[in-house]
C-alpha positions as CSV (number, residue, x, y, z in Angstrom):
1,X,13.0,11.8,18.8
2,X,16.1,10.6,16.5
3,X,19.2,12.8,16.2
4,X,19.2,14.7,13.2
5,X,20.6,12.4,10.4
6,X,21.7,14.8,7.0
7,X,22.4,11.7,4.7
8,X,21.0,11.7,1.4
9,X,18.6,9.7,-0.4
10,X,20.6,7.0,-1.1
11,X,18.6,3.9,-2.9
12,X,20.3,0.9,-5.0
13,X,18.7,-0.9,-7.6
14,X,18.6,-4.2,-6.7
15,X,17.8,-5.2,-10.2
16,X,15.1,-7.3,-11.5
17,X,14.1,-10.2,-9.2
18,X,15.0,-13.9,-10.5
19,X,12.5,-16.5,-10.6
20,X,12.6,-18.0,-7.0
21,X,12.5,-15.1,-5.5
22,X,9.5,-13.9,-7.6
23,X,7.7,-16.7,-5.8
24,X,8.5,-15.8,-2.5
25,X,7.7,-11.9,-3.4
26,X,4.1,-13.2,-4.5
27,X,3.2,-15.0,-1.6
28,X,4.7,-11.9,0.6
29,X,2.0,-9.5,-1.2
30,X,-0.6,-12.5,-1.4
31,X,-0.3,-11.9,2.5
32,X,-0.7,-8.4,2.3
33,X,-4.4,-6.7,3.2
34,X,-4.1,-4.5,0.3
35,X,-3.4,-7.1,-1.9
36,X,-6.0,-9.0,-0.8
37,X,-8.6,-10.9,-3.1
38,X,-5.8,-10.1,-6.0
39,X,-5.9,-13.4,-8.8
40,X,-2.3,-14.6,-9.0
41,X,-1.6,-13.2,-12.7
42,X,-2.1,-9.6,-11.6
43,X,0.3,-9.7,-8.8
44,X,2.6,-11.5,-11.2
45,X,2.3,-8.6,-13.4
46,X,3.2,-6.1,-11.0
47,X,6.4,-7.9,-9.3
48,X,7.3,-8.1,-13.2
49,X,6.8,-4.2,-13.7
50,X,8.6,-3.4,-10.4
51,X,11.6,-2.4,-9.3
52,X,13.1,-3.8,-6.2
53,X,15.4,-1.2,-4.2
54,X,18.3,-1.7,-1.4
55,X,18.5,1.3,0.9
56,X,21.6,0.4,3.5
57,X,20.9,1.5,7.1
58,X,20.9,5.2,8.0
59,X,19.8,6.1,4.5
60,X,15.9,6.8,3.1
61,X,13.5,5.3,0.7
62,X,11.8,8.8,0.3
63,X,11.9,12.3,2.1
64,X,8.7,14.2,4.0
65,X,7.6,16.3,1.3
66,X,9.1,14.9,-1.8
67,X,7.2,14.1,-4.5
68,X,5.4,10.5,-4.7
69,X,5.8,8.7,-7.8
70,X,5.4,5.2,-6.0
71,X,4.6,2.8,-2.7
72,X,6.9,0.5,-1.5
73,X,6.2,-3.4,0.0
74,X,9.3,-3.7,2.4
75,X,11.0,-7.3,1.7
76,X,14.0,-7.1,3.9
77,X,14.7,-5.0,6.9
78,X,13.6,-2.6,9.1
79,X,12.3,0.8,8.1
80,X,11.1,4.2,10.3
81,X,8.6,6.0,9.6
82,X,9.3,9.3,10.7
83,X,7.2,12.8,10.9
84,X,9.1,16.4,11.2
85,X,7.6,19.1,13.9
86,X,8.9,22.1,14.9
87,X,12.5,21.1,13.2
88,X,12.8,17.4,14.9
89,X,12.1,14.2,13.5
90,X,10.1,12.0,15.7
91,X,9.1,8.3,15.1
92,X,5.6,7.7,14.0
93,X,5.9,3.9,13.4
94,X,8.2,0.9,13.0
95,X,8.0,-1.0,9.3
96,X,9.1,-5.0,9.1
97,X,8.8,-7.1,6.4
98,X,5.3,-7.5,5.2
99,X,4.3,-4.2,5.8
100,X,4.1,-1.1,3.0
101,X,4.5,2.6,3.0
102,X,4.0,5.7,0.3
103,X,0.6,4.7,-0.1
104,X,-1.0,7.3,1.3
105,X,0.7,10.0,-1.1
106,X,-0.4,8.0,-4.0
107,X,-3.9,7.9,-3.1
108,X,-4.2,12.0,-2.4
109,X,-1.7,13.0,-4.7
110,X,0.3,15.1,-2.7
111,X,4.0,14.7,-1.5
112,X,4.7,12.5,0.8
113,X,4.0,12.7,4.6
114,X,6.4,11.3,6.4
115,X,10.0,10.4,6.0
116,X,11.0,6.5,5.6
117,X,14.2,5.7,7.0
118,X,16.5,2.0,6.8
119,X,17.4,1.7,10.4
120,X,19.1,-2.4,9.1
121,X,19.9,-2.8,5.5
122,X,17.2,-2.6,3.7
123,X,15.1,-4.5,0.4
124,X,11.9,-3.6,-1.0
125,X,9.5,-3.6,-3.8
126,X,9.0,-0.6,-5.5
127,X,5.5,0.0,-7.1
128,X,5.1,2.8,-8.9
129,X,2.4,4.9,-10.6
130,X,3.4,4.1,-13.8
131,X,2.6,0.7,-13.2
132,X,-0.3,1.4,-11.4
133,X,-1.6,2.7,-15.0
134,X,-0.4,0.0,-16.6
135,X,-2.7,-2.3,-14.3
136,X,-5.5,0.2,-14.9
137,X,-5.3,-0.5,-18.6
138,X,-4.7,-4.3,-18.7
139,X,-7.6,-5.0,-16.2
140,X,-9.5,-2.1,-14.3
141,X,-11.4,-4.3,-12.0
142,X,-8.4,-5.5,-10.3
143,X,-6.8,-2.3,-10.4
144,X,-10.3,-0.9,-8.7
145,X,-9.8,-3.3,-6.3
146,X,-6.3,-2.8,-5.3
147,X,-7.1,0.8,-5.1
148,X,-10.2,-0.2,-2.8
149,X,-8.1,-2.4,-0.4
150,X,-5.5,0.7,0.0
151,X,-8.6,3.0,1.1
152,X,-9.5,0.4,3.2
153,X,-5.8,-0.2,4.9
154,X,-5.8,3.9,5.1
155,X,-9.4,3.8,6.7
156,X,-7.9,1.7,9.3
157,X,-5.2,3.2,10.0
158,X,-7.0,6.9,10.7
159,X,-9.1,4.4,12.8
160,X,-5.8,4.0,15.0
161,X,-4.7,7.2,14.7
162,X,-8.5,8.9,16.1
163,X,-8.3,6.0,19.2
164,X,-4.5,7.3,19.7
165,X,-5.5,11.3,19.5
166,X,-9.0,10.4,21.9
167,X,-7.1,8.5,24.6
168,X,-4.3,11.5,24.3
169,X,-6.9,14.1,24.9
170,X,-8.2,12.5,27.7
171,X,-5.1,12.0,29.4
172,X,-4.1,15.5,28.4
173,X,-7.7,16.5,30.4
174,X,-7.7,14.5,33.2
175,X,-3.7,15.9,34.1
176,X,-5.5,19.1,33.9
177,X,-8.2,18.8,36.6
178,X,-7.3,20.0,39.9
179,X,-7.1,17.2,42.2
């Protein structure tokens, strides 16, 4: 459980990337499962239709509930993923670089699920749904397969999730049989 932490939203543009750093950005999704089997042009594309945003530590990429307009590849940092019940924020998982976040909203279309939080200053890319479209237009098959990679990260991680909620139950049982 964190303390409660009232700052607001508070993201910098880190502006467009500059060539050497677009290299190191494309090998950092090249690396990435949900990237995966992506030609080299498309991921191109997308760094170039991105934006890249600095969140400084103690503030958020995105709030539980807001809207989702994008998903995020985290670049620099360290980010929490946090979940509200009953009024308290507790920590679902720790982000490094390499890892992304905000999928999930993107894929089911509601608002997002959790609430990502910079706990070190913070850079990532910011992929949104506009240019998720764009992708769809220029080359569906690559776009069908990014979106097939996400399923499969998401498939995955409801994979860890059900071992997490089984061994929690039987825990929860066993405390509950008199000895």
């Amino acid at each position: 459980m964190l303390p409660e932490n009232n700052k607001k939203l508070n993201r910098l543009s880190a502006g467009t990337p500059d060539k050497r750093n677009q290299h190191k950005r494309l090998e950092l999704l090249q690396s990435m499962p949900i990237f995966g089997g992506i030609r080299a042009d498309t991921l191109v594309f997308l760094l170039e239709h991105s934006k890249q945003v600095a969140v400084k530590k103690g503030d958020y990429f995105y709030h539980e509930k807001d809207p989702a307009q994008s998903l995020f590849v985290l670049v620099h940092g360290k980010v929490m993923l946090l979940k509200a019940w009953l009024g308290e924020e507790y920590i679902l998982k720790a982000l490094e670089p390499g890892n992304c976040f905000g999928e999930v909203a993107l894929m089911d279309l509601q608002p997002r699920n959790t609430t990502s939080l910079a706990t070190e200053d913070s850079r990532a890319i910011e992929l949104t749904n506009d240019t998720f479209h764009l992708l769809f237009e220029r080359e569906i098959e690559q776009y069908t397969m990014i979106r097939m990679n996400m399923a499969r990260e998401v498939c995955r991680r409801l994979r860890e999730a059900d071992s997490r909620a089984f061994a929690a139950d039987i825990q929860a049982r066993r405390l509950k049989r008199p000895h």
